[in-house]
KOLNU-537076 format. One line per 2 residues: number of its first residue (from 1); their letters; for each residue x, y, z of N, C-alpha, C. Coordinates in steps of 0.001 Angstrom, whole numbers, plus 500000, padded with zeros to 6 digits. Layout:
BEGIN
NUM = A = X Y Z X Y Z X Y Z | ...;
% end
This chain:
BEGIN
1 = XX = 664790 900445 361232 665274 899602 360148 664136 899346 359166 | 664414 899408 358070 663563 899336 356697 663053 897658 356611;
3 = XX = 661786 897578 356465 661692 896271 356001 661626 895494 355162 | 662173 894670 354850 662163 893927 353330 661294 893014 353088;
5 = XX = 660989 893028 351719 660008 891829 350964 660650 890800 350550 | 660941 889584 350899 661397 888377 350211 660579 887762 349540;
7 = XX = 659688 887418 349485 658629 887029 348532 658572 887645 347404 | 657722 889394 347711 658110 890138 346266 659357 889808 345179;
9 = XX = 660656 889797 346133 661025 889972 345141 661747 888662 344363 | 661112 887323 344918 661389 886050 344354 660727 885817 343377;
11 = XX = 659450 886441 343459 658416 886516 342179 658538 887174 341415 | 659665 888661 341438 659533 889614 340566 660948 888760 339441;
13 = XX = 661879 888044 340153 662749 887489 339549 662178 886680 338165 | 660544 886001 338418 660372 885146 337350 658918 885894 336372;
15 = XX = 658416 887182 336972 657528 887626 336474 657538 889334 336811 | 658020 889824 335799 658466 891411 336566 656956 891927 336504;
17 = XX = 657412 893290 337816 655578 893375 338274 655091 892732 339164 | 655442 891438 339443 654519 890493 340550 654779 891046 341676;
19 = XX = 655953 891274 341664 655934 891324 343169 655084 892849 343805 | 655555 893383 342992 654744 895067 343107 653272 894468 343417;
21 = XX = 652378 894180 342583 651120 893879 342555 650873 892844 343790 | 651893 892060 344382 652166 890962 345690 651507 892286 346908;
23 = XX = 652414 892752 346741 652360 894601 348070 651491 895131 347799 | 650177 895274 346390 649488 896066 346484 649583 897467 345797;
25 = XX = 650955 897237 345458 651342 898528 344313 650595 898477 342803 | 649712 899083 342844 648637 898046 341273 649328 899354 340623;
27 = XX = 649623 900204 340410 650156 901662 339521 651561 901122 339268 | 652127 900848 340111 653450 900650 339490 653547 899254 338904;
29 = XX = 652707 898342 339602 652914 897152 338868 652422 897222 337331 | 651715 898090 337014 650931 898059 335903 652025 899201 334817;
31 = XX = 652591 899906 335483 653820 900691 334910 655256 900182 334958 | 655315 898927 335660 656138 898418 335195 656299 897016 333967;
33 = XX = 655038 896804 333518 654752 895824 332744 654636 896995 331519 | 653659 898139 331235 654090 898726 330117 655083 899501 329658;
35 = XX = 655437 900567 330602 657070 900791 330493 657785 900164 330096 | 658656 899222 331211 659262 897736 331168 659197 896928 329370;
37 = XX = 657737 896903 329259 657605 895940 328151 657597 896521 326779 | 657327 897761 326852 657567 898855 325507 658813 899241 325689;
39 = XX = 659666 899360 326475 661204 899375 326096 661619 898628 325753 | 661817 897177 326652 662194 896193 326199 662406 895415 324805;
41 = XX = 660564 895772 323998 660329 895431 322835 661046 896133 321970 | 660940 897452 322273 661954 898528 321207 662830 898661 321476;
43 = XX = 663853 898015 322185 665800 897290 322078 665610 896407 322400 | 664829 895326 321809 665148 894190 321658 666017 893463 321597;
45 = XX = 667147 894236 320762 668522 894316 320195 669253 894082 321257 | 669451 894544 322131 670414 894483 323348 669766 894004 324324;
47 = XX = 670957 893763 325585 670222 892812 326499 670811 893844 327806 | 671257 894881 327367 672013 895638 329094 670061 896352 329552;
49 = XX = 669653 897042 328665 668244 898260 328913 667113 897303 329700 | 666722 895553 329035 665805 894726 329848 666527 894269 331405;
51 = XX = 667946 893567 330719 668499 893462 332321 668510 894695 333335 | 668506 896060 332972 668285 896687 333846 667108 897165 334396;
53 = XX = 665966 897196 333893 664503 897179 333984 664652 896089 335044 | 664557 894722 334861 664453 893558 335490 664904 893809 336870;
55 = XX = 666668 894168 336940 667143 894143 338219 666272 895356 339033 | 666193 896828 338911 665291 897738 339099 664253 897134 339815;
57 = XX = 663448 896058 339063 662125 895674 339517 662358 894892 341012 | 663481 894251 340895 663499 892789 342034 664339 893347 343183;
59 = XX = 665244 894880 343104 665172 895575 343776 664089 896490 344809 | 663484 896907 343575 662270 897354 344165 661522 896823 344857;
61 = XX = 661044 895337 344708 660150 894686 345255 660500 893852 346715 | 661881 894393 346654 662757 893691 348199 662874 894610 348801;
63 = XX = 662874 896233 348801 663263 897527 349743 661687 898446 349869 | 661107 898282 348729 660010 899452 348767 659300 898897 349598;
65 = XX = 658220 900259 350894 657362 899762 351484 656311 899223 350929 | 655252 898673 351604 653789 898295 350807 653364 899599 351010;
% end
């Protein structure tokens, strides 16, 4: 059975990235703050492309290993 992060991903809920960087993931945490934040900025306009970045992240940070 896979183990999950609850922490990661309570933090990634209020700071996307944290939780990644919580586990030790410094590459993805750091690719998900510029990725993440250069999309975000450039569709600003809409709110489906950040909400899905976001959920992505707090997923990630509850299933991925450290």
């Amino acid at each position: 059975m896979q183990q999950t992060y609850g922490l990661p991903a309570l933090v990634s809920i209020f700071v996307p990235g944290l939780g990644q960087l919580i586990k030790g993931q410094f590459l993805k945490a750091f690719l998900i703050w510029a990725v993440g934040g250069t999309i975000s900025f450039l569709l600003v306009w809409t709110i489906i492309v950040p909400f899905l970045i976001w959920a992505w992240n707090v997923y990630d940070a509850y299933n991925s290993p450290a």
